[in-house]
C-alpha positions as CSV (number, residue, x, y, z in Angstrom):
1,X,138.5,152.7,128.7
2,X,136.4,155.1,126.1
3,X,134.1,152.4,123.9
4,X,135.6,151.4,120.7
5,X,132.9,152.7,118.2
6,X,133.1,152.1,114.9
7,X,132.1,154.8,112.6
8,X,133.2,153.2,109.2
9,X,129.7,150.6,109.2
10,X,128.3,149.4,105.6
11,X,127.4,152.2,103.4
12,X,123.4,152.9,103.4
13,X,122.0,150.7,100.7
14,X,120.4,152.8,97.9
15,X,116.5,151.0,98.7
16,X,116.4,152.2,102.1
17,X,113.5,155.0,102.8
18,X,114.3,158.1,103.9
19,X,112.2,157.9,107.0
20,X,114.3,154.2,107.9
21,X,117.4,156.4,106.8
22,X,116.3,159.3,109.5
23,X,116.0,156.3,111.9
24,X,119.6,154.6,111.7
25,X,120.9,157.9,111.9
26,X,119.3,158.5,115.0
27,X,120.0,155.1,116.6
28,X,124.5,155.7,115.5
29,X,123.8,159.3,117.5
30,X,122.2,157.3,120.5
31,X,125.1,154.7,120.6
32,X,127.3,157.2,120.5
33,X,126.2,158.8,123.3
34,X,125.5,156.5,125.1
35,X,130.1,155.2,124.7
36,X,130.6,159.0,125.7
37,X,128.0,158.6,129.4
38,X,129.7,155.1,130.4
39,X,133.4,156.6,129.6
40,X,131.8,159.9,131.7
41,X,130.5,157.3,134.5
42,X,133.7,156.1,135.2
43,X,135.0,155.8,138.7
44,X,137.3,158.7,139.2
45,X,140.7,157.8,138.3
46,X,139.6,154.5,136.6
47,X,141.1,155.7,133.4
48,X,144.0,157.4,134.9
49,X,144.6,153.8,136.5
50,X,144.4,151.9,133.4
51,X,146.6,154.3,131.4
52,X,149.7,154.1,133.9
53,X,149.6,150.6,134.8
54,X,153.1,149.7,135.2
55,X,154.3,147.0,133.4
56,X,154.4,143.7,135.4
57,X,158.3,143.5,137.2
58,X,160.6,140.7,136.9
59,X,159.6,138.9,140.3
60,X,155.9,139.7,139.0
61,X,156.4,137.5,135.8
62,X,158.1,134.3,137.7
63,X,155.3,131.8,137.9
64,X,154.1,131.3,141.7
65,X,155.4,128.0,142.3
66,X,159.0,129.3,141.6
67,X,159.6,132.0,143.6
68,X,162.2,132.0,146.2
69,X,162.3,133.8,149.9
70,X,163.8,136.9,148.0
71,X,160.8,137.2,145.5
72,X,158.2,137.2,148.2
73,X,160.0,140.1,150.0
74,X,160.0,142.0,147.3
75,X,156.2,141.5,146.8
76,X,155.6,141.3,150.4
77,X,157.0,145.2,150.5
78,X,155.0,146.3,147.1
79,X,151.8,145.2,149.3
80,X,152.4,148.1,151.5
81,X,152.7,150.7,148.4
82,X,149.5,148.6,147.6
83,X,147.9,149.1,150.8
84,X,149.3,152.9,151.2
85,X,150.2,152.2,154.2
86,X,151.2,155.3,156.6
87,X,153.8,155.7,158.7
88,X,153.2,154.7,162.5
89,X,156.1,153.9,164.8
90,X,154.0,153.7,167.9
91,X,154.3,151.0,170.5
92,X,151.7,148.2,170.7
93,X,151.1,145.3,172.5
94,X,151.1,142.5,169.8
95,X,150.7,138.9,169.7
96,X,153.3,136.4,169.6
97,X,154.6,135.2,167.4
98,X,153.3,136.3,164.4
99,X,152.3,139.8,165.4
100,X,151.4,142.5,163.6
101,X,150.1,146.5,164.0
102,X,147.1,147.3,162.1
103,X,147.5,146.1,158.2
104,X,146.8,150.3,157.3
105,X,149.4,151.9,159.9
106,X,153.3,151.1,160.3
107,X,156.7,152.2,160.4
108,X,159.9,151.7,158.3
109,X,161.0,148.6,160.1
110,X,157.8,146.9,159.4
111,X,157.9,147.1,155.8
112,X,161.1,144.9,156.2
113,X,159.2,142.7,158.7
114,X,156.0,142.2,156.7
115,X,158.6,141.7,153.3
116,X,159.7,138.8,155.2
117,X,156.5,137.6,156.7
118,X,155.1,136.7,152.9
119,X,157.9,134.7,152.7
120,X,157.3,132.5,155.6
121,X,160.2,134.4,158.2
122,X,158.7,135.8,161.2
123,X,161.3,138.0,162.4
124,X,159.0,139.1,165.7
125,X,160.0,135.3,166.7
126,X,163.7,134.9,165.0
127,X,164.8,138.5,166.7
128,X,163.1,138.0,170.3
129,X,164.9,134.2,170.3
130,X,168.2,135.8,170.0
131,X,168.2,138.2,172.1
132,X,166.8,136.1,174.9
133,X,169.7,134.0,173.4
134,X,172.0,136.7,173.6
135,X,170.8,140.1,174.8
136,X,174.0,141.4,175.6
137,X,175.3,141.4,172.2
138,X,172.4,143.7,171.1
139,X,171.9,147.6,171.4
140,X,171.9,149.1,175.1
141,X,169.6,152.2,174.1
142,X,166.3,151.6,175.6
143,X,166.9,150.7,179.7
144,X,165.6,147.7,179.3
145,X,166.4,144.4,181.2
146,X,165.5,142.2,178.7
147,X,163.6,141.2,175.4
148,X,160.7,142.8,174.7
149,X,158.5,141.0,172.0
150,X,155.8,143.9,170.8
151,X,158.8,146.6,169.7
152,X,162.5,144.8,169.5
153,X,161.5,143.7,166.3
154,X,160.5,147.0,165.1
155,X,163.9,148.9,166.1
156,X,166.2,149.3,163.4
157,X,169.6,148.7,165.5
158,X,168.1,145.8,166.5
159,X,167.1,144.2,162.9
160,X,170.8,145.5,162.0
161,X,172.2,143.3,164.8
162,X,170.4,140.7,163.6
163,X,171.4,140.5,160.4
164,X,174.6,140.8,161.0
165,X,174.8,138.3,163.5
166,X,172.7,135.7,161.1
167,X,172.6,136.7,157.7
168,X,175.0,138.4,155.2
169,X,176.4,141.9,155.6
170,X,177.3,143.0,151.9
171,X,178.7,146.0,150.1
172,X,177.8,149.8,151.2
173,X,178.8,151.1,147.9
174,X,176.3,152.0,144.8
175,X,179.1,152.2,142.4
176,X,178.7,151.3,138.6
177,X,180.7,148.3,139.3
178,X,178.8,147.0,142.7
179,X,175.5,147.1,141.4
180,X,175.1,143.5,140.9
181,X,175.8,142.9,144.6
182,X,172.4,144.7,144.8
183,X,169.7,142.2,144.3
184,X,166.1,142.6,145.0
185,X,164.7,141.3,148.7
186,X,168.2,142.6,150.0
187,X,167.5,145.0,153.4
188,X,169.2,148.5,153.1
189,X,169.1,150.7,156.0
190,X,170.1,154.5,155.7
191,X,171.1,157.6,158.0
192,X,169.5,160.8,157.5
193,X,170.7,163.8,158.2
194,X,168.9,164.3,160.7
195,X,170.7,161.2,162.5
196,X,167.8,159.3,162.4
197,X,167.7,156.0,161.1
198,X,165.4,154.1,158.4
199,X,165.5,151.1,156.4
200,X,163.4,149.1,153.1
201,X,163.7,146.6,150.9
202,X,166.0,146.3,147.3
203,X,162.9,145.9,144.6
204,X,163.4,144.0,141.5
205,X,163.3,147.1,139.5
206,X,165.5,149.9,138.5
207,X,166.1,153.0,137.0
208,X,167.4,154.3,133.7
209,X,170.9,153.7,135.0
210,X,170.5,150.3,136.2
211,X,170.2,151.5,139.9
212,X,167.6,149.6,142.0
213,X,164.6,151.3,143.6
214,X,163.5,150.7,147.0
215,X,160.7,150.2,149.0
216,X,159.9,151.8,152.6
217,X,158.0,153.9,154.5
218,X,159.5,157.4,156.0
219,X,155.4,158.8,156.0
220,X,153.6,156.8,153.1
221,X,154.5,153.6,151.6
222,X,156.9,154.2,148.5
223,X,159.0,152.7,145.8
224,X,161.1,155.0,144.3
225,X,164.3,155.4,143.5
226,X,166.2,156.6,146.8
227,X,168.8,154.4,147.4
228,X,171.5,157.4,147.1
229,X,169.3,159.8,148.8
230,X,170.9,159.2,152.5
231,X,174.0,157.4,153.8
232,X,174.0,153.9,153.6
233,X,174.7,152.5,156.7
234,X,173.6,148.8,156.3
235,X,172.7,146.3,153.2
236,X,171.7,142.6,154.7
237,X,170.3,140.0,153.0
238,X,168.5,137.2,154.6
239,X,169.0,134.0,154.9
C-alpha cells in the first residue's frame, strides 16, 4: 500500500538558518520519494490484491476448532480457486486410498473429492467399497467388469449414485422459498446443454438475492454465482 506520509509536520521554527531550512526541505523531497519508489517497487498486482480482498466468509470467521464436515468442504473447494487449479479429467493411476492427481491439474469431480478430503472423507475409498459392495447398482457406461479405484471416484454418475445411495438427496429447485434447503458444503451437479455433466460445491456465500455461489471447475477453478446457469440434475449432501 502507497506510504502514509505526513505533510502537515511542525511549522519551521523562526531560529532556524536558511541553509538548515534549504536542508529539511531537501530531506521531506527525499522521503517523499523515496514512499513513491517502494509503492513503484511493488510486486505486480500487490496493490490490486490488497484493494479487493474479499471480506472473510461466514465459514472463514468460525474459529478452527468448531468447524463441522460442511465447513471444511467449503474451504476444501476455495483451495482450488486458491490453487487455480485447471481442468484435467485425464485417467491416472493413483494410490489407494487416499489418492490424488497432481495438486495443480483436475476435473470437476475432484473439486467435490478434495472438498471432502479436508474434511477427513476419502471418497476414493467410501465409492470403490460400495461398488465392490454393490457394483450392479451403479452406472453400466464404461464396459467394465468391476471397480476400478484410479477413476470411479472421479465419474460423476458414479458420485451421484453414491450419494443417493448414502447420503441425502434434497430439493432441485432454486426458488425464493427453497433457498434455505441450500446450505454451503451441499454437492450440486448440473447438465449442460451440451449433455454433458458437471458438478461443485454450495459455498457459504451468496449473491445480492440471497442465491448461493458455487464452486467447481468446467476449465479453471471458480466461485461464482452459477447455480442457475445449467439444469440441476442433482443436490446431495453428505453425511
Amino acid at each position: 500500500m502507497p506510504v502514509n506520509v505526513n505533510k502537515s509536520g511542525p511549522k519551521n521554527r523562526c531560529f532556524l538558518s536558511k541553509d538548515l531550512g534549504v536542508v529539511c526541505f531537501l530531506f521531506v523531497v527525499l522521503f517523499l520519494a523515496a514512499g513513491c519508489s517502494t509503492t513503484a517497487n511493488q510486486p505486480p498486482g500487490e496493490k490490486t490484491k490488497e484493494i479487493n480482498k474479499p471480506s472473510p466468509s461466514p465459514v472463514e470467521l468460525i474459529p478452527e476448532e468448531k468447524l463441522c464436515v460442511y465447513d471444511l468442504a467449503v474451504l476444501g473447494a476455495r483451495q482450488e480457486v486458491i490453487n487455480a487449479v485447471s481442468y484435467d479429467a485425464a485417467y491416472r493411476k493413483l494410490d489407494y486410498p487416499d489418492g490424488d492427481v497432481p495438486p495443480d491439474r483436475g476435473a470437476c469431480t475432484d473439486v467435490v473429492i478434495r472438498a471432502y478430503r479436508n474434511a477427513g472423507i476419502d471418497l476414493q475409498k467410501l465409492i470403490h467399497e460400495d461398488m465392490q459392495a454393490a457394483f450392479k447398482s451403479y452406472p453400466q457406461n464404461w464396459g467394465l467388469d468391476g471397480p476400478d479405484p484410479n477413476i470411479d471416484h472421479r465419474r460423476v454418475p458414479n458420485q451421484m449414485k453414491f450419494f443417493e445411495r448414502h447420503g441425502q438427496a434434497l430439493t432441485l429447485s432454486t426458488a425464493k422459498a427453497d433457498l434455505a434447503d441450500w446450505q454451503w458444503g451441499d454437492v450440486v451437479y448440473w447438465k449442460f446443454t451440451n449433455g454433458l455433466e458437471h458438478c461443485g460445491i454450495i459455498s457459504d456465500r451468496k449473491n445480492d438475492q440471497g442465491m448461493p455461489l458455487a464452486i467447481h471447475n468446467a476449465g479453471l477453478a471458480r466461485e461464482e454465482d452459477c447455480l442457475e446457469r445449467w439444469e440441476i440434475i442433482g443436490h446431495y449432501r453428505y453425511p
